[in-house]
C-alpha positions in Angstrom: -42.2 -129.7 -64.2 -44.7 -129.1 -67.4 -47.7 -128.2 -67.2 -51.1 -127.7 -69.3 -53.7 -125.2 -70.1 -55.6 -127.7 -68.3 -53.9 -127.4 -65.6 -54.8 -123.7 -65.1 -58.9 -124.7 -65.4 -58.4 -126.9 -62.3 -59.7 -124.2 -59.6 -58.6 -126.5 -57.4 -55.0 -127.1 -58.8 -53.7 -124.5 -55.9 -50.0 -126.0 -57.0 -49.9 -124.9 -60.3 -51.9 -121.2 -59.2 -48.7 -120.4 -56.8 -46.1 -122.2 -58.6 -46.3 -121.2 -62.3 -44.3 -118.1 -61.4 -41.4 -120.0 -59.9 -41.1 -122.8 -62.7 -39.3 -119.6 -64.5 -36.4 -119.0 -62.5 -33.0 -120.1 -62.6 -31.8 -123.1 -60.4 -30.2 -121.9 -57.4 -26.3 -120.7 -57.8 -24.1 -123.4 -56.4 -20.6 -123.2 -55.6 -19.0 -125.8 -58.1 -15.6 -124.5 -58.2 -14.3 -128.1 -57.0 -15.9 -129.7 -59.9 -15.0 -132.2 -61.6 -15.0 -132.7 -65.6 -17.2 -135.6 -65.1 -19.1 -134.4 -62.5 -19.7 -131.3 -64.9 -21.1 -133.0 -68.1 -23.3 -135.3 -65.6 -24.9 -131.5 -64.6 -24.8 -129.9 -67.8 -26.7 -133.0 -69.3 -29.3 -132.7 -66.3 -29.7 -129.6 -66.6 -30.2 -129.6 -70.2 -33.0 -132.0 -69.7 -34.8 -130.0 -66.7 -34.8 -126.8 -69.0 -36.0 -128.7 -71.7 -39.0 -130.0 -68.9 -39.6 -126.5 -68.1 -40.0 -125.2 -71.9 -43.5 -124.3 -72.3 -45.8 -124.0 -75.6 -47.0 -121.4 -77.4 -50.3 -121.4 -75.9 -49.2 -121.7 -72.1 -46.3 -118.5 -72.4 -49.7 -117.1 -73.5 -51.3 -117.4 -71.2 -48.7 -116.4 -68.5 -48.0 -113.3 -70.7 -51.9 -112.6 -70.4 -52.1 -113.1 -66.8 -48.8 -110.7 -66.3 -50.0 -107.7 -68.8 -53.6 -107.9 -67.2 -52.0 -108.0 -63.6 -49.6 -105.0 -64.6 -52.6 -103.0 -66.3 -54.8 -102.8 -63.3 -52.5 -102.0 -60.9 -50.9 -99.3 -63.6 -53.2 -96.3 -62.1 -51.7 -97.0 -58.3 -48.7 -97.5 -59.3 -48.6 -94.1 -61.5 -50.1 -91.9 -58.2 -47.5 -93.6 -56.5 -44.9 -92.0 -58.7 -46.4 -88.5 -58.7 -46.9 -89.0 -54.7 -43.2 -89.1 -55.0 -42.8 -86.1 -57.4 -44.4 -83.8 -54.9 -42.1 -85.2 -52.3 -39.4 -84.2 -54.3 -40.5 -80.9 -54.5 -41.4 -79.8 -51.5 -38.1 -81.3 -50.3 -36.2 -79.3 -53.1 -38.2 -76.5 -52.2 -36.7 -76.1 -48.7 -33.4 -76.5 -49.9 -33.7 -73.5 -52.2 -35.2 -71.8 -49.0 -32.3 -72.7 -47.1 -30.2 -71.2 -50.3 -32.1 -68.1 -50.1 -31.8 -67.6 -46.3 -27.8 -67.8 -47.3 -28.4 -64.9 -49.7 -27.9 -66.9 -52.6 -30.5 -66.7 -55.3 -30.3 -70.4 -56.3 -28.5 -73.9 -55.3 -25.2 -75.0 -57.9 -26.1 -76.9 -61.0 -24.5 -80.1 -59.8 -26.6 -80.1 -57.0 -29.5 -79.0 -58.6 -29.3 -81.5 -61.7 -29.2 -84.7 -59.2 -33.2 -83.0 -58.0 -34.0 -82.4 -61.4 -32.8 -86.5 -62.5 -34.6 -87.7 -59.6 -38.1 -85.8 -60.4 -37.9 -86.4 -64.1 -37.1 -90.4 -63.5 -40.6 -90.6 -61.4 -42.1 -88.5 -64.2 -41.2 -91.0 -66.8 -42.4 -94.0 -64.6 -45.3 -92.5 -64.1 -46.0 -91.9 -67.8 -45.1 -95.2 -68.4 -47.6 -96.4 -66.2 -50.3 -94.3 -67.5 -49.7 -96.0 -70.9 -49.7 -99.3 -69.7 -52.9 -99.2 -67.8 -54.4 -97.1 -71.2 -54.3 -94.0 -69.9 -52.7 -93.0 -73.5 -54.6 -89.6 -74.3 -53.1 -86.3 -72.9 -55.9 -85.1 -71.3 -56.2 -88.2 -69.3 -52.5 -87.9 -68.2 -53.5 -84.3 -67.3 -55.9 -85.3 -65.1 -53.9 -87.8 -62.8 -50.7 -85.4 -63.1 -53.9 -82.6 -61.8 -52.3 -83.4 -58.3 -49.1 -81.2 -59.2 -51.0 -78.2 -60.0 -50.6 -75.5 -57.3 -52.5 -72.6 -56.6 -49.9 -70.8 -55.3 -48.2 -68.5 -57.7 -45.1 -67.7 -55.7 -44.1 -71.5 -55.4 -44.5 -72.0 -58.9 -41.1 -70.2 -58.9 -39.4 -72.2 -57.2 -40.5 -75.5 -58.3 -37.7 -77.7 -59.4 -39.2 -76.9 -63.6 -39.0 -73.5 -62.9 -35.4 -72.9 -61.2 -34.1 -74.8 -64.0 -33.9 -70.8 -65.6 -31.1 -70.3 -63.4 -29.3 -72.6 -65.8 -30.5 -71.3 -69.1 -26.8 -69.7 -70.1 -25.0 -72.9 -69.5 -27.2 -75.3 -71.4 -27.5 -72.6 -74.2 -23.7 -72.9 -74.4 -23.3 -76.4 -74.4 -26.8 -76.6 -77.1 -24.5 -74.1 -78.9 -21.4 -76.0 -79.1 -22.8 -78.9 -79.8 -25.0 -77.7 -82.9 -21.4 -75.9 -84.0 -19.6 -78.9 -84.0 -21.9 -81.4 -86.0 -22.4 -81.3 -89.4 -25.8 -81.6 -89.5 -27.5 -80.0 -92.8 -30.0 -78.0 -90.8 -27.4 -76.6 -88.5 -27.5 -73.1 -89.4 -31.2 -73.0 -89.2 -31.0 -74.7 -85.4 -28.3 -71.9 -84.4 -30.9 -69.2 -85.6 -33.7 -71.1 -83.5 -31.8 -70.8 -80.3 -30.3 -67.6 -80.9 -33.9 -66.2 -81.4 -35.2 -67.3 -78.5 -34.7 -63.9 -76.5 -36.7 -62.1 -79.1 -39.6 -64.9 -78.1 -39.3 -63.5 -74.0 -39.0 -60.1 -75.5 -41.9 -60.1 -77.5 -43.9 -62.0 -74.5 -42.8 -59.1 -72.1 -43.9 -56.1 -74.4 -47.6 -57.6 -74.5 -47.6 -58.4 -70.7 -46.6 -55.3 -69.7 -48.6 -53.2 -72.6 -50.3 -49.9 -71.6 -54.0 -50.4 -72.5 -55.8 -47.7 -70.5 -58.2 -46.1 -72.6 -58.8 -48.9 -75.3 -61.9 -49.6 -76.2 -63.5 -53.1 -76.4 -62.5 -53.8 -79.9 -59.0 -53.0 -79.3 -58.6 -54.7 -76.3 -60.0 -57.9 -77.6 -57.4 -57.6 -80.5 -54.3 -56.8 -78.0 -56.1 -60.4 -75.7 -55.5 -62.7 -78.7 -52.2 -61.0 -79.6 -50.7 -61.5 -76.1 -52.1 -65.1 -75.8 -50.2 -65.8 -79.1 -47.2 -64.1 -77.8 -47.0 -66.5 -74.9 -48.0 -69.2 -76.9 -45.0 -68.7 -78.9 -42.6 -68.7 -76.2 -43.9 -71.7 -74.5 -43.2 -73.5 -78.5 -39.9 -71.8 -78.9 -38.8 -73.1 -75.2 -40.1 -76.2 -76.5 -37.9 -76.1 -80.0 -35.1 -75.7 -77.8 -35.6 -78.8 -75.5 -36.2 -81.0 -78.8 -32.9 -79.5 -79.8 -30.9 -80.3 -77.1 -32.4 -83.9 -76.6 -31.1 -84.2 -81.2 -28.0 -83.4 -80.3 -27.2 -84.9 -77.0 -27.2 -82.3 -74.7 -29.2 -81.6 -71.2 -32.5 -80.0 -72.4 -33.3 -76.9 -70.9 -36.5 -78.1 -69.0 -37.1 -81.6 -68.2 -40.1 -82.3 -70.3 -42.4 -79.9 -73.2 -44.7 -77.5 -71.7 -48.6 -77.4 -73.4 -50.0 -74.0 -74.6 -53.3 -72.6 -74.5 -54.4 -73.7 -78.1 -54.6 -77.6 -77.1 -57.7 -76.7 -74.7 -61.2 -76.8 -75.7 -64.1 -75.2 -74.0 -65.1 -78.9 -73.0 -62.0 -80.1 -71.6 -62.4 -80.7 -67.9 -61.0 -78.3 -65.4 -57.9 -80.5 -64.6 -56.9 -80.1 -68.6 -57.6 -76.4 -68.0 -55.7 -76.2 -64.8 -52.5 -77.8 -66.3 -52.3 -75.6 -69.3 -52.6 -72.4 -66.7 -49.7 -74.1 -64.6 -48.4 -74.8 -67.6 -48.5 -71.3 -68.3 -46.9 -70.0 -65.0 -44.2 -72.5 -65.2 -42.7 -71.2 -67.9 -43.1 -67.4 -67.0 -41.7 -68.0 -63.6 -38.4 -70.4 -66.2 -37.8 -66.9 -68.1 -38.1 -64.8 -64.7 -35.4 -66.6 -63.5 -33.7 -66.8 -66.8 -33.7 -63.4 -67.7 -34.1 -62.3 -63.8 -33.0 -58.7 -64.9 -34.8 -58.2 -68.0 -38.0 -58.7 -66.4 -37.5 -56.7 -63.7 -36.9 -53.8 -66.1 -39.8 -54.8 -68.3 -41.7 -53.9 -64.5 -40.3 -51.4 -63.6 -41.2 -49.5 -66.8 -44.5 -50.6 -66.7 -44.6 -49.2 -62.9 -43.3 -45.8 -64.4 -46.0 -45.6 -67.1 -48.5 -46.4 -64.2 -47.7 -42.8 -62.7 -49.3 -40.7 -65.6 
């Protein structure tokens, strides 16, 4: 069947309003296996000339391409809740199997298992993102806002969130980053080596300002040792960062499933869900090097708990 723009104009054309769709599919699958040569050029010629019926102009694929990208763009917002709906699913679910894990006395779930969690959070992630784009929701702070819903309040969660337990795993995807940088022969190689190598020195330097002494500063000092300890962290959220656009050049499992966004991207008119994200933000990757470095921070604590004394 063919059809016209005029067509479409005709409120009262309900035929061509629940049909259109259909004049796009493929014919039916028949079994033809007893076919006959004859019997097969007689369908291959009437079929050539109901697909060249069903060919439609330039301005009616138009218009169905209008009609499908408008369709698609308003319901882009439900469809992007409904993906972080499923996020939060995920991790309340993954969060009582690491309970269960604990109650076990073991201090996380294997990597195989945990990786088929982490695929299954970061494919709704994606979706949802792509959603966001296609109803223009394109600007960061707006995506903050809908993903607003996976900010939680409660900082002991936050470390076992599926983002966070990912630390568990640091050594194994710093080996297999490692290998793979050694084994290509890209020119900046040496330089990419010295990045991940470094990255240590980042949680190092983050840990000394957290834990710094500053009893008996005075104003001026303390305002100093403020912007030097947000830099600090601000650093280590970009190195972690470097490291996950590392692994994704070269192939390999990045260490988190997606960037993390520091402190400096806010504004002091940003609305609180902005604000919020970059403080979960924040947590997130603390509570990834806690259970990265589980016994470096401790001792960072425990010397801060010693200082505490005197």
């Amino acid at each position: 069947m063919f059809y016209t723009k005029s067509m479409e104009q005709d409120p009262g054309n309900k035929k061509f309003e629940n049909n259109k769709w259909d004049m796009l599919r493929e014919p039916e699958f028949k079994d033809r296996t007893e076919e006959t040569p004859e019997k097969k050029r007689e369908r291959t010629d009437a079929e050539k000339a109901r697909i060249a019926e069903r060919v439609l102009s330039a301005e009616e694929t138009a218009i169905l391409a209008r009609d499908y990208f408008e369709r698609a763009k308003a319901e882009a917002p439900t469809r992007a809740k409904g993906y972080i709906s499923n996020m939060l699913d995920t991790e309340t679910a993954f969060r009582k199997q690491v309970k269960r894990a604990q109650e076990r006395g073991e201090s996380h779930i294997s990597r195989k298992e945990f990786e088929i969690w982490e695929d299954d959070y970061e494919s709704d992630w994606k979706h949802a993102h792509e959603e966001m784009r296609r109803g223009d929701i394109v600007t960061s702070k707006a995506e903050a806002e809908i993903e607003s819903a996976l900010m939680l309040s409660d900082g002991d969660a936050l470390n076992d969130t599926i983002e966070a337990q990912a630390g568990h795993f640091y050594f194994e995807r710093s080996k297999a980053l490692d290998d793979a940088i050694r084994a290509s022969d890209d020119p900046k190689r040496n330089e990419d080596l010295a990045k991940l190598g470094s990255f240590l020195s980042s949680v190092q330097e983050h840990l000394n300002y957290k834990y710094m002494d500053m009893r008996g500063s005075d104003a001026w000092e303390f305002e100093s040792y403020d912007r030097q300890r947000t830099k600090a962290h601000n650093d280590l959220i970009r190195h972690l960062n470097s490291l996950n656009d590392l692994a994704r050049k070269y192939g390999v499992r990045p260490f988190t499933m997606r960037n993390f966004w520091t402190s400096e991207q806010s504004l002091r008119s940003d609305p609180e869900p902005v604000k919020q994200r970059m403080r979960h933000d924040r947590h997130q990757v603390e509570a990834y090097c806690r259970n990265a470095f589980t016994r470096l921070h401790e001792s960072a604590e425990r010397q801060a708990e010693r200082r505490s004394f005197f």
